[in-house]
C-alpha positions, 0 to 999 in steps of 0.5 A: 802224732803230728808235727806242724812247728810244734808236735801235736796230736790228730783232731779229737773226732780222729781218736776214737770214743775217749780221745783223752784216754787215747792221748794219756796212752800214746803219751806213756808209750812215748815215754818209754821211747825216751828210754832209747838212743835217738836224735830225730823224729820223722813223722807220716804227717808234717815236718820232720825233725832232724836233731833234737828231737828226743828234747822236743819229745821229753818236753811234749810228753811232760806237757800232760 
């Protein structure tokens, strides 16, 4: 994932064969993150987020 004002994935061609099976992966593995107490999110590419950053995951996550 990255984060450059909004969050997003790495280019299709960085993912592998089945960039969307990558993608629907990385999506349920974030939604178990959800399960768990966090406010930020900090990234090794882009922005961080420091504050509401468990919203900004739930809206990314439900986006699929």
């Amino acid at each position: 994932m990255i984060n450059h004002g909004e969050l997003g994935f790495v280019s299709d061609w960085l993912l592998g064969d089945d960039p969307a099976g990558v993608k629907r992966g990385l999506r349920d593995s974030l939604r178990a993150l959800l399960d768990r107490e966090f406010d930020s999110l900090l990234f090794a590419h882009g922005d961080p987020l420091l504050g509401g950053g468990k919203r900004v995951l739930r809206q990314f996550v439900d986006r699929a």
